[in-house]
C-alpha positions as CSV (number, residue, x, y, z in Angstrom):
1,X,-16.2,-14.2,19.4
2,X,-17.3,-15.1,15.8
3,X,-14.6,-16.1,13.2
4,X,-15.8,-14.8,10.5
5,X,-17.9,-11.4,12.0
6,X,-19.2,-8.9,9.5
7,X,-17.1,-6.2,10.2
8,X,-14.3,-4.4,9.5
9,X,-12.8,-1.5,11.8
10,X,-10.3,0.5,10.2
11,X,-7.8,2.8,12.6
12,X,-5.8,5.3,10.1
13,X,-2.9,7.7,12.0
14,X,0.2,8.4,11.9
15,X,2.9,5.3,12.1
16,X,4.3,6.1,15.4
17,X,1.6,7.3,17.3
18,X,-0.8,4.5,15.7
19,X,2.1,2.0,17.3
20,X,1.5,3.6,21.1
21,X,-1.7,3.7,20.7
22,X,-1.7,-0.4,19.9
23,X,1.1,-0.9,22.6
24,X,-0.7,1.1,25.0
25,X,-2.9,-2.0,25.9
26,X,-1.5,-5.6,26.2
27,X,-5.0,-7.2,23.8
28,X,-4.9,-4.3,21.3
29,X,-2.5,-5.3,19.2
30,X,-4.0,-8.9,18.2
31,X,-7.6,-7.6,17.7
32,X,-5.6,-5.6,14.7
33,X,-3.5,-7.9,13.0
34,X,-3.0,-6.4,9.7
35,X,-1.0,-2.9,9.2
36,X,-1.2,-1.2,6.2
37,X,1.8,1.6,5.6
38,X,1.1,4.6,2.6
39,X,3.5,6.3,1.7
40,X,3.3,10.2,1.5
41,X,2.3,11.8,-1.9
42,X,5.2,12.9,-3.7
43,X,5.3,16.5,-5.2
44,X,4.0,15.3,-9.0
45,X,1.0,13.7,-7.2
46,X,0.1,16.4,-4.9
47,X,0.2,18.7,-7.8
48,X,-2.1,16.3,-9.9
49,X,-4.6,16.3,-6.7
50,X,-4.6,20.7,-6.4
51,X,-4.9,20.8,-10.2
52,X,-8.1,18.3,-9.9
53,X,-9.1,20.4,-6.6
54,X,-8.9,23.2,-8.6
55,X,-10.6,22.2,-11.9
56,X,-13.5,20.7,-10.2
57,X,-14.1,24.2,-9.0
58,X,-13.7,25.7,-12.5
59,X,-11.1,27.4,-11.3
60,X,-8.1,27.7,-13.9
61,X,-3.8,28.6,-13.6
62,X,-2.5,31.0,-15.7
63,X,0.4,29.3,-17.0
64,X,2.7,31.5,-14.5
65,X,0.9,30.3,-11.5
66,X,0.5,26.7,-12.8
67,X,4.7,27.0,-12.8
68,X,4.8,28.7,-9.2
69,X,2.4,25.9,-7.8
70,X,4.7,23.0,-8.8
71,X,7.5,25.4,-7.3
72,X,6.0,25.8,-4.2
73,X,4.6,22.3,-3.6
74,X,8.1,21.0,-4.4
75,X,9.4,23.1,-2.0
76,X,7.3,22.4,0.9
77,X,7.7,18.4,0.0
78,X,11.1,19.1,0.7
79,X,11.2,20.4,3.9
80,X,8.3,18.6,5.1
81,X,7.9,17.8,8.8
82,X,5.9,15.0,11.0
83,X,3.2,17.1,11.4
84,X,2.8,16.9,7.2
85,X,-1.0,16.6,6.0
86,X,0.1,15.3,2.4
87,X,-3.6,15.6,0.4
88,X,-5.3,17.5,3.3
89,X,-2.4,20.1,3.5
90,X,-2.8,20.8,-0.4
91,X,-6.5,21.4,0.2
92,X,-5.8,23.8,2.8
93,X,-3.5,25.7,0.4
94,X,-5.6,26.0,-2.1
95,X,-9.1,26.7,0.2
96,X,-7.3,28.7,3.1
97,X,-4.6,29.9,0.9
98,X,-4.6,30.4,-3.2
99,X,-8.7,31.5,-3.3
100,X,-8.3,33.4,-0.5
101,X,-5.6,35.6,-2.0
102,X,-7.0,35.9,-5.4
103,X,-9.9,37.1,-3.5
104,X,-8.3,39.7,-2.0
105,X,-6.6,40.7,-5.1
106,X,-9.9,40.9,-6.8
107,X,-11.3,43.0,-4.4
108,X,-8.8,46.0,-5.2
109,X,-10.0,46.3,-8.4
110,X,-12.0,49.8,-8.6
111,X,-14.0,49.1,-11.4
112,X,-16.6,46.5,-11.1
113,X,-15.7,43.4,-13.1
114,X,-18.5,41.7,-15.1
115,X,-16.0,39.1,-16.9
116,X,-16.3,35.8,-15.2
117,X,-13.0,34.2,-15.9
118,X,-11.5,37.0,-14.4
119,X,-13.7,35.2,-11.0
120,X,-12.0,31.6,-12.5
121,X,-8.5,32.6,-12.9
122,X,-5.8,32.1,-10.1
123,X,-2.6,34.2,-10.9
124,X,1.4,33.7,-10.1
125,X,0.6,36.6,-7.7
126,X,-2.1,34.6,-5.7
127,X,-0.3,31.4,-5.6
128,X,3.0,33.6,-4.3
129,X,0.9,35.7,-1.3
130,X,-0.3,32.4,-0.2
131,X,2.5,30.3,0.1
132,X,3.7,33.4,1.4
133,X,1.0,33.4,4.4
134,X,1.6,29.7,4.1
135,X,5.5,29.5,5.4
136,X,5.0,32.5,8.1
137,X,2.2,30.5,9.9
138,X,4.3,27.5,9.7
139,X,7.4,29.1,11.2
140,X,5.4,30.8,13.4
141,X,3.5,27.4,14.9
142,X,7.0,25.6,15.0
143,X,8.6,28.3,16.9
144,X,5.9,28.5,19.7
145,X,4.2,24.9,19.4
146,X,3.4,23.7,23.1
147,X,3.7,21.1,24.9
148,X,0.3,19.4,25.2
149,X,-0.3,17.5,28.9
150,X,1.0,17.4,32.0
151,X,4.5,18.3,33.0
152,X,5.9,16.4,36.6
């Protein structure tokens, strides 16, 4: 082996399961030496990275749903499980969740609309009927999450 190879490989998981994995064979652990722990975003920064998501997209909050975003990205910090996705869970809300309902809201509209910041702007209403969508599927995947593997 060389002391000084030109290469780096980089394993990024979650604490525990990162652990087993490096436990699960007696030479793993030494051919990674160094461990690196992140902490998870906290609500301010998760905001700060939806609100960049968001205006990179030219996509803009009313000042209502600006409000109820902070609200409901506090809240789910709060209650926040293992199975957390920090930056990756706020880009799912806003994707799979926020445009998605603003979609459908815009879609109701009977007259054709020919103003393109109505297209740009995310209301309270959007932000509420996805965090609403949002916390169903969650307590619906908790309450019937299987058990992965086999069973003796």
């Amino acid at each position: 082996a060389q002391k000084n190879p030109d290469l780096i490989v980089v394993l990024a998981g979650y604490e525990k399961e990162m652990m087993q994995m490096l436990e699960s064979n007696p030479g793993m652990k030494g051919r990674f030496p160094y461990h690196f722990k992140f902490k998870d975003y906290d609500a301010g920064e998760l905001m700060q990275i939806a609100c960049n998501l968001l205006k990179d997209s030219e996509y803009v909050l009313t000042p209502e749903a600006e409000k109820r975003l902070k609200e409901t990205i506090e809240e789910t910090v709060d209650r926040k499980d293992a199975y957390f996705h920090n930056a990756r869970w706020v880009e799912q809300y806003i994707q799979e969740g926020i445009l998605i309902a603003m979609s459908d809201r815009l879609m109701t509209h009977s007259t054709r609309l020919m103003d393109k910041t109505l297209y740009q702007t995310i209301e309270k209403e959007d932000v509420e009927n996805a965090y609403r969508l949002l916390t169903s599927k969650v307590t619906l995947q908790s309450s019937v999450r299987k058990r992965i593997g086999f069973v003796a």
